[in-house]
C-alpha positions as a LaTeX table, in Angstrom:
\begin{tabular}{lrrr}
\hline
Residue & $x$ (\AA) & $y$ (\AA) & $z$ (\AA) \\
\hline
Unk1 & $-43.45$ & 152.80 & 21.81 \\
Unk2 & $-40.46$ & 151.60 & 20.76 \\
Unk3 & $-39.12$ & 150.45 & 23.78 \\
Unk4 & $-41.79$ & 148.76 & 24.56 \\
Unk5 & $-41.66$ & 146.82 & 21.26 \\
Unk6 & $-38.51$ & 145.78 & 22.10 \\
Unk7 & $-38.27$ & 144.71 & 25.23 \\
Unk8 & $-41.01$ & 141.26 & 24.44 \\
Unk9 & $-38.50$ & 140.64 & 21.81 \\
Unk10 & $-35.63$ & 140.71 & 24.10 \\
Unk11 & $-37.23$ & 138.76 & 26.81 \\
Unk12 & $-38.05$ & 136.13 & 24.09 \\
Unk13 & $-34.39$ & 136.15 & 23.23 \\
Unk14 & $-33.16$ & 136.04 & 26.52 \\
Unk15 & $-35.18$ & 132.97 & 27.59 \\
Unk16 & $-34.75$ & 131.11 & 24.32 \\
Unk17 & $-30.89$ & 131.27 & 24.80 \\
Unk18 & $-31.36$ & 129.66 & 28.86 \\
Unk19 & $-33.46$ & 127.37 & 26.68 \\
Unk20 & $-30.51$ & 125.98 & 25.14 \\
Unk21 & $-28.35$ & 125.98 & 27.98 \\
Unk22 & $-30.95$ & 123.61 & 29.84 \\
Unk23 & $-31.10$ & 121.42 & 26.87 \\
Unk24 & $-27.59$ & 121.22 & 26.65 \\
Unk25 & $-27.51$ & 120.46 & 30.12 \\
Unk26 & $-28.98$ & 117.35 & 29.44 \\
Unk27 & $-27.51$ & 116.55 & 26.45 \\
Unk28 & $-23.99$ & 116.67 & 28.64 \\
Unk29 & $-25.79$ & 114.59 & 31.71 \\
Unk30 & $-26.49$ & 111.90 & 28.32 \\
Unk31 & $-23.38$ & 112.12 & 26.83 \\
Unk32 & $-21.39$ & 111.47 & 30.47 \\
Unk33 & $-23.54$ & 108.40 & 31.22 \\
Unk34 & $-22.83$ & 106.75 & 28.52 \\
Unk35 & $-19.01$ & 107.47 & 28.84 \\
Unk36 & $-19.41$ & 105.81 & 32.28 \\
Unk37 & $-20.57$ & 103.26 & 30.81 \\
Unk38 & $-18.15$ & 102.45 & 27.90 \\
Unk39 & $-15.54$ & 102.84 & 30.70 \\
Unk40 & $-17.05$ & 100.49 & 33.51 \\
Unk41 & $-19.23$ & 98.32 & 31.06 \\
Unk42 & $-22.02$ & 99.03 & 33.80 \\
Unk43 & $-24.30$ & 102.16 & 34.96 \\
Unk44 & $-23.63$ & 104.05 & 37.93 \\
Unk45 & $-25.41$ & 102.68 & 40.93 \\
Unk46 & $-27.03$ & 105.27 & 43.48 \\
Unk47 & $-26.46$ & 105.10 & 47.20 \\
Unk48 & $-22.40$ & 104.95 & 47.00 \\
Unk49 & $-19.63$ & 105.82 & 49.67 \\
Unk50 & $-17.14$ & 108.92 & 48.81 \\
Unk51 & $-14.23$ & 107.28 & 47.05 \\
Unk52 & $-11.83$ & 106.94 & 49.43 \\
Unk53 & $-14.49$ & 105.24 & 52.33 \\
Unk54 & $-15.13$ & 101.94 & 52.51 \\
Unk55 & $-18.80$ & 100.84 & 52.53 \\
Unk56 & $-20.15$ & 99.72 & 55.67 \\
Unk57 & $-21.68$ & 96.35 & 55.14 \\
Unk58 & $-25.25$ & 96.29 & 54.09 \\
Unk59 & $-27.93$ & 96.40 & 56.39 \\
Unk60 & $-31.90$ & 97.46 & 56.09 \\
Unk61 & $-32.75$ & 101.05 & 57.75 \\
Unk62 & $-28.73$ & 102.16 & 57.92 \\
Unk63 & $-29.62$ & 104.72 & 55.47 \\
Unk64 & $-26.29$ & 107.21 & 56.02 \\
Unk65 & $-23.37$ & 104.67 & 56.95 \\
Unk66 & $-23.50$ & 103.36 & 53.86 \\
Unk67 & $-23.01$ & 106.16 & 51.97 \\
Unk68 & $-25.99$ & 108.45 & 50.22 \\
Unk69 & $-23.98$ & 109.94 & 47.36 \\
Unk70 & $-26.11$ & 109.96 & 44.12 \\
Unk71 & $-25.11$ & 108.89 & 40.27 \\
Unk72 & $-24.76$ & 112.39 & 39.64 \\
Unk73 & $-21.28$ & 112.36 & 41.87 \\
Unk74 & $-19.92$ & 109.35 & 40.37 \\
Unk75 & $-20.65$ & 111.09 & 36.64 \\
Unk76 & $-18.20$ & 114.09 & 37.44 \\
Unk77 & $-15.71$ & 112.89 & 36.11 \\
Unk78 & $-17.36$ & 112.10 & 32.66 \\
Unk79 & $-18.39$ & 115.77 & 32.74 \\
Unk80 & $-14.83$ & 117.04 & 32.77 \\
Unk81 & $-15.39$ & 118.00 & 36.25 \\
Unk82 & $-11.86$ & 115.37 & 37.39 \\
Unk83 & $-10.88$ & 118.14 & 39.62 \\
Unk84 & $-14.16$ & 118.80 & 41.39 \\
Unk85 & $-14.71$ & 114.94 & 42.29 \\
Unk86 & $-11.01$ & 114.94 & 43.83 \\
Unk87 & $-11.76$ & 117.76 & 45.77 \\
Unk88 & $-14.89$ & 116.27 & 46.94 \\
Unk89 & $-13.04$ & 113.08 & 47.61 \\
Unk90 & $-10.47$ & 114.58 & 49.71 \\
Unk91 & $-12.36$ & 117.41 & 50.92 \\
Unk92 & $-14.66$ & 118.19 & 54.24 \\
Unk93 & $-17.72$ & 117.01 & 52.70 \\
Unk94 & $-18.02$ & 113.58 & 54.29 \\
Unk95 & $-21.65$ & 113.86 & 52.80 \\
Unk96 & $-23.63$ & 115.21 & 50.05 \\
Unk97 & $-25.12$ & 118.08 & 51.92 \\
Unk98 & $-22.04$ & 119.22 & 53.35 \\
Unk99 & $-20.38$ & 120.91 & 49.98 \\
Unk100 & $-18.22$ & 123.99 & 50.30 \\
Unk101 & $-19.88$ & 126.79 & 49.49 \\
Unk102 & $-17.28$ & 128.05 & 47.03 \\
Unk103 & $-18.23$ & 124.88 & 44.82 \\
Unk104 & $-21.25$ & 126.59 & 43.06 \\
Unk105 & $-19.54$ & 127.43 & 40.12 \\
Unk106 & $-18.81$ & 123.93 & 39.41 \\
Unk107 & $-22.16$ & 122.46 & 39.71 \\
Unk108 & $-23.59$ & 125.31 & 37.10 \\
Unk109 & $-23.93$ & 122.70 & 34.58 \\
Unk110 & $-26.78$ & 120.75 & 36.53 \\
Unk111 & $-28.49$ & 124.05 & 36.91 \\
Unk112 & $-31.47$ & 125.59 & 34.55 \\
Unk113 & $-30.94$ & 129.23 & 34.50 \\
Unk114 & $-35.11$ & 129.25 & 33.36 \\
Unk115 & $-35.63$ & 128.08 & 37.01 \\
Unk116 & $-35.40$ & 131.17 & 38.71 \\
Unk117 & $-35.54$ & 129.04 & 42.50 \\
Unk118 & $-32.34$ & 127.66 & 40.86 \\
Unk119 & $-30.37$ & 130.40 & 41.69 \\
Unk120 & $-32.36$ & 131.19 & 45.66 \\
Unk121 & $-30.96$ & 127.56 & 46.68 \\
Unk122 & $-27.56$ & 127.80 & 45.63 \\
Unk123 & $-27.53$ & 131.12 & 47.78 \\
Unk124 & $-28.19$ & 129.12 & 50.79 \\
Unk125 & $-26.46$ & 127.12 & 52.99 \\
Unk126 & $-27.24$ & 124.06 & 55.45 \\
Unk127 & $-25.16$ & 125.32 & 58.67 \\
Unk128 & $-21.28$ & 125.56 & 58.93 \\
Unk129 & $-21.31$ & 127.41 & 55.28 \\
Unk130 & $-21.88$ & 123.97 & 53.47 \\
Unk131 & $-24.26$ & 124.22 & 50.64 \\
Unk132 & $-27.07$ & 121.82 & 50.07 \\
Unk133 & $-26.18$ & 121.61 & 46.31 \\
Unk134 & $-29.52$ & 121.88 & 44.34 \\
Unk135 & $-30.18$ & 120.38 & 40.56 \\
Unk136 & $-32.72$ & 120.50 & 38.13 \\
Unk137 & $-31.81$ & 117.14 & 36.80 \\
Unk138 & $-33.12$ & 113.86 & 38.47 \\
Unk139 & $-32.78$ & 110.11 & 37.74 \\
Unk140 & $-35.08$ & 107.95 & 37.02 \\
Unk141 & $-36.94$ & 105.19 & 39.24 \\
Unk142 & $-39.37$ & 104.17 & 36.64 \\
Unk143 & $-42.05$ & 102.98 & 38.92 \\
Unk144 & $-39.94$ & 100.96 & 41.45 \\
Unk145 & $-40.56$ & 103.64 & 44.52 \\
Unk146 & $-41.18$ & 102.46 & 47.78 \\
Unk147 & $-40.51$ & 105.17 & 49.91 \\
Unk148 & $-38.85$ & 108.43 & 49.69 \\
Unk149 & $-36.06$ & 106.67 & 50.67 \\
Unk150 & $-35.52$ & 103.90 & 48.88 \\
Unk151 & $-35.15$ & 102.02 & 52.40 \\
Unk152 & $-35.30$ & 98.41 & 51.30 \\
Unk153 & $-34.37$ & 98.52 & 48.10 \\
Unk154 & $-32.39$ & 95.59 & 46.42 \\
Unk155 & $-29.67$ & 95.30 & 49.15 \\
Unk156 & $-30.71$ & 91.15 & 48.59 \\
Unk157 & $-33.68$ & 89.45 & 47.20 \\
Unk158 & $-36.07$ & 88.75 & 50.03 \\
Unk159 & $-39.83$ & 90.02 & 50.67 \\
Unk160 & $-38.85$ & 93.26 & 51.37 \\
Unk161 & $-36.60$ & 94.14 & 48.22 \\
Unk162 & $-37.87$ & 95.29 & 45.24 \\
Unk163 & $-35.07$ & 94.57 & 42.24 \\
Unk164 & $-36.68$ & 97.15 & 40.40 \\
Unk165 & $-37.45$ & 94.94 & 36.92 \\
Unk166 & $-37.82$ & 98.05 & 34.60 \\
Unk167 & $-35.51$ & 100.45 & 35.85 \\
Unk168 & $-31.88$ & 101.29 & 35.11 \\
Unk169 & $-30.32$ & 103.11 & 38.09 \\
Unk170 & $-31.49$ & 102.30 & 41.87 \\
Unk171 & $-29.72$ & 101.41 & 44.64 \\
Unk172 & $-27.15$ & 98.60 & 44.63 \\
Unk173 & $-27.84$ & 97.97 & 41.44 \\
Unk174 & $-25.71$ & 98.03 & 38.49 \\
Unk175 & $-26.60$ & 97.55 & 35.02 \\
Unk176 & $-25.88$ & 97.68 & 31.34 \\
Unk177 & $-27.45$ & 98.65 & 28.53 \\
Unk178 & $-27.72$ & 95.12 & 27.57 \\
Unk179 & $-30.66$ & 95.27 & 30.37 \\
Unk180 & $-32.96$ & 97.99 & 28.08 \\
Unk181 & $-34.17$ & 94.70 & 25.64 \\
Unk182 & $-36.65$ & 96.98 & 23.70 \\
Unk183 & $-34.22$ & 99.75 & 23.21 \\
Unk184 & $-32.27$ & 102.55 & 24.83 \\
Unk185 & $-34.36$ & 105.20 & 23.00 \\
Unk186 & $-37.57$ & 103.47 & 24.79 \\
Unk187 & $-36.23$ & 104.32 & 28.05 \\
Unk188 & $-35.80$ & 107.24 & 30.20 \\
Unk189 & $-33.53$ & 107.99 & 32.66 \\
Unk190 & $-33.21$ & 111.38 & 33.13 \\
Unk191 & $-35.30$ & 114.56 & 33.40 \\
Unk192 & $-35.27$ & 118.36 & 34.26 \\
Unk193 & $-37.35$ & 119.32 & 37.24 \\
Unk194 & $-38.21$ & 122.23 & 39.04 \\
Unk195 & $-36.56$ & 122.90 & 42.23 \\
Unk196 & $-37.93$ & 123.72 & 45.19 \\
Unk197 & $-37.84$ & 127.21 & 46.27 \\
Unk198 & $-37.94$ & 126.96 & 50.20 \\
Unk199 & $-38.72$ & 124.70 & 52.89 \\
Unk200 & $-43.11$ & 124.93 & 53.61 \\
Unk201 & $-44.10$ & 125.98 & 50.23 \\
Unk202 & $-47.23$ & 123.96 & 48.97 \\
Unk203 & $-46.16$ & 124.84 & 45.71 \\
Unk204 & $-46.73$ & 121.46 & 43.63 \\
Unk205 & $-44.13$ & 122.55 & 41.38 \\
Unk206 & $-41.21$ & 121.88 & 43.52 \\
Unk207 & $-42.55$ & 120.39 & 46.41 \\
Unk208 & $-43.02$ & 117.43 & 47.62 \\
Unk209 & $-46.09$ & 116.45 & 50.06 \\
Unk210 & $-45.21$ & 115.30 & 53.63 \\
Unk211 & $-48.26$ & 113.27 & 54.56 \\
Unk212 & $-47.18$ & 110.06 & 56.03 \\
Unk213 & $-50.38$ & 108.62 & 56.91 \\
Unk214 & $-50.60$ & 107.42 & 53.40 \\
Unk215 & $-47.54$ & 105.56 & 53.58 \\
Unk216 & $-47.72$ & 101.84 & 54.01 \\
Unk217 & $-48.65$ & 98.90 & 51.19 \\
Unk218 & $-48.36$ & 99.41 & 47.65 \\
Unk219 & $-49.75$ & 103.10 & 47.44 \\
Unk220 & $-46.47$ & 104.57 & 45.79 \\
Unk221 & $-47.72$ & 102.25 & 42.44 \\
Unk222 & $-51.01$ & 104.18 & 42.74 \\
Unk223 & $-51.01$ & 108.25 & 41.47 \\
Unk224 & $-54.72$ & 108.53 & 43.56 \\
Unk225 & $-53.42$ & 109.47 & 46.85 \\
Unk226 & $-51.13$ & 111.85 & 45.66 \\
Unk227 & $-53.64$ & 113.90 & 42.95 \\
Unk228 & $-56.08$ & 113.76 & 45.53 \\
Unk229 & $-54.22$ & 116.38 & 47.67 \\
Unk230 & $-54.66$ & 119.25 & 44.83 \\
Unk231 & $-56.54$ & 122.01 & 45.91 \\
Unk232 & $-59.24$ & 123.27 & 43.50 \\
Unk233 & $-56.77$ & 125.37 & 41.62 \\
Unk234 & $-54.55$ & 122.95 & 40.67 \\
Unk235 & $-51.34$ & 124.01 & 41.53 \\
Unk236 & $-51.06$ & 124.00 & 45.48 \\
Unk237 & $-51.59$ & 121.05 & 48.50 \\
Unk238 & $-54.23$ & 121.41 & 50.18 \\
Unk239 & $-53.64$ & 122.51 & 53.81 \\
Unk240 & $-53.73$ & 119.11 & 55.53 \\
Unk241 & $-50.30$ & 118.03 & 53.28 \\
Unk242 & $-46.96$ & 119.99 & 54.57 \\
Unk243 & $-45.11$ & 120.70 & 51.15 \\
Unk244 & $-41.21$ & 120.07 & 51.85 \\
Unk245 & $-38.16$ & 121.20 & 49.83 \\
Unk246 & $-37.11$ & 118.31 & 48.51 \\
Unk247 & $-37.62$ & 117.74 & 45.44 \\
Unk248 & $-34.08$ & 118.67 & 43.39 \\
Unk249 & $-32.84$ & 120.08 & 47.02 \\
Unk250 & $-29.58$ & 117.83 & 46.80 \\
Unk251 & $-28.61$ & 116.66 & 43.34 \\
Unk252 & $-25.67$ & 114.47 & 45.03 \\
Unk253 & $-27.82$ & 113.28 & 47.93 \\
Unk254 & $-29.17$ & 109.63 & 46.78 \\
Unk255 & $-32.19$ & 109.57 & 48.26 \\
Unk256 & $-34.78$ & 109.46 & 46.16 \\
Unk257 & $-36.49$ & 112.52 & 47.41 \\
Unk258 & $-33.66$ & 114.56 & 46.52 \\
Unk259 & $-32.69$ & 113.01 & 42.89 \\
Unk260 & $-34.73$ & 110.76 & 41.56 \\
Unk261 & $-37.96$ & 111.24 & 40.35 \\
Unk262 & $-40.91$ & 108.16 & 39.62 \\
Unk263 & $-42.79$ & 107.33 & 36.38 \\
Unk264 & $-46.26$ & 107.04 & 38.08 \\
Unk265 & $-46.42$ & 110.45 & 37.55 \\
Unk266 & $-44.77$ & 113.23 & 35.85 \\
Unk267 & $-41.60$ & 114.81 & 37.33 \\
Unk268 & $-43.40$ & 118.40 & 38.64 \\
Unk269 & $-46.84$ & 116.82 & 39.25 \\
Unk270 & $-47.86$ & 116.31 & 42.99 \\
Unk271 & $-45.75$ & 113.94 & 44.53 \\
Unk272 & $-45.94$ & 112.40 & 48.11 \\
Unk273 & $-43.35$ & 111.60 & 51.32 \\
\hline
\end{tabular}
């Protein structure tokens, strides 16, 4: 009896301590942006070449030349993570999906030990014993989403870029706080998610809905299409939508997929490729 008096308590314990460790997770993510910014006078901007590359020059549908490597890589070294950028910078991993394996303990800091998929994708690898590199922390878009992959996004003002009026962080963009006119505690720009646990779940919590004949117009400003592929619990697709591992997969890949997440709706509601 006891024991089993106890063991609620510890639980409660246990979880309220990983609690705090995802809040200060957050807290360092905050503090690290706006470091960056008192040393660059700007925001990071997503979509960047490693360091030592030189960008290709822009052009609409090169999505990888150009480099894909998210905010969250340029913030390392405002994290006290110097020596994990360098190594990235004059490492193997020529992209973000490619990270050494042995890197895990590094990236602990964008991880929320309550997310128990957490800890299942930074077990696995994408080929060649490179790990994807999974976060619960995404950026965000506000509601300037066009497509998972941000493919025409504000590379120059013309009828197919979108300059993204109310958001801080997108691609080829860099701003200051200057831009947030009604305040910076009026505006969001980062959140925990939950990570996916594996490719083909239909989990709506971590995934991300891979129905593509929905895609065209201005749907993505519109939450209909994607609520309307619940199934009658709630919490699932429904069979006709393939649920994809996306969603916090890559926490240095750019895309926005991967890191970002859109105001339209909440960060683990159902979300649509």
């Amino acid at each position: 009896m006891l024991i089993a008096l106890l063991l609620p308590a510890i639980q409660v314990a246990r979880e309220a301590a990983r609690k705090m460790q995802c809040s200060n997770n957050m807290k360092q993510w905050g503090l690290s942006l706006h470091n960056y910014h008192d040393a660059n006078g700007v925001l990071p901007k997503n979509r960047v070449p490693r360091a030592p590359a030189v960008a290709a020059p822009p052009s609409d549908g090169d999505y990888n030349t150009r480099g894909r490597w998210s905010p969250n890589y340029l913030l390392l070294p405002f994290m006290e993570q110097q020596a994990y950028y360098e190594s990235i910078n004059t490492g193997s991993a020529g992209n973000p999906w490619e990270l050494p394996k042995d890197s895990t303990p590094a990236l602990s800091m964008f991880s929320c030990p309550s997310d128990g998929a957490a800890a299942k994708r930074y077990a696995e690898t994408d080929g060649d014993n490179k790990m994807r590199g999974p976060g619960n922390i995404v950026i965000s878009q506000a509601d300037t989403a066009h497509t998972h992959e941000e493919g025409r996004e504000c590379i120059t003002p013309n009828a197919g870029c979108y300059l993204g009026d109310r958001v801080l962080i997108l691609w080829h963009l860099e701003r200051s706080f200057d831009f947030c006119t009604d305040g910076l505690s009026n505006t969001i720009t980062i959140s925990e998610t939950v990570i996916a646990e594996r490719k083909g779940t239909n989990n709506i919590k971590g995934g991300i809905a891979e129905l593509r004949a929905i895609e065209g117009g201005d749907w993505t400003w519109d939450p209909a299409p994607c609520l309307a592929l619940k199934n009658a619990n709630g919490s699932t697709f429904t069979v006709n939508a393939v649920g994809g591992n996306w969603r916090g997969g890559r926490m240095f890949d750019g895309i926005a997929a991967y890191s970002f997440f859109c105001t339209v709706l909440p960060p683990n509601a159902p979300s649509c490729q």
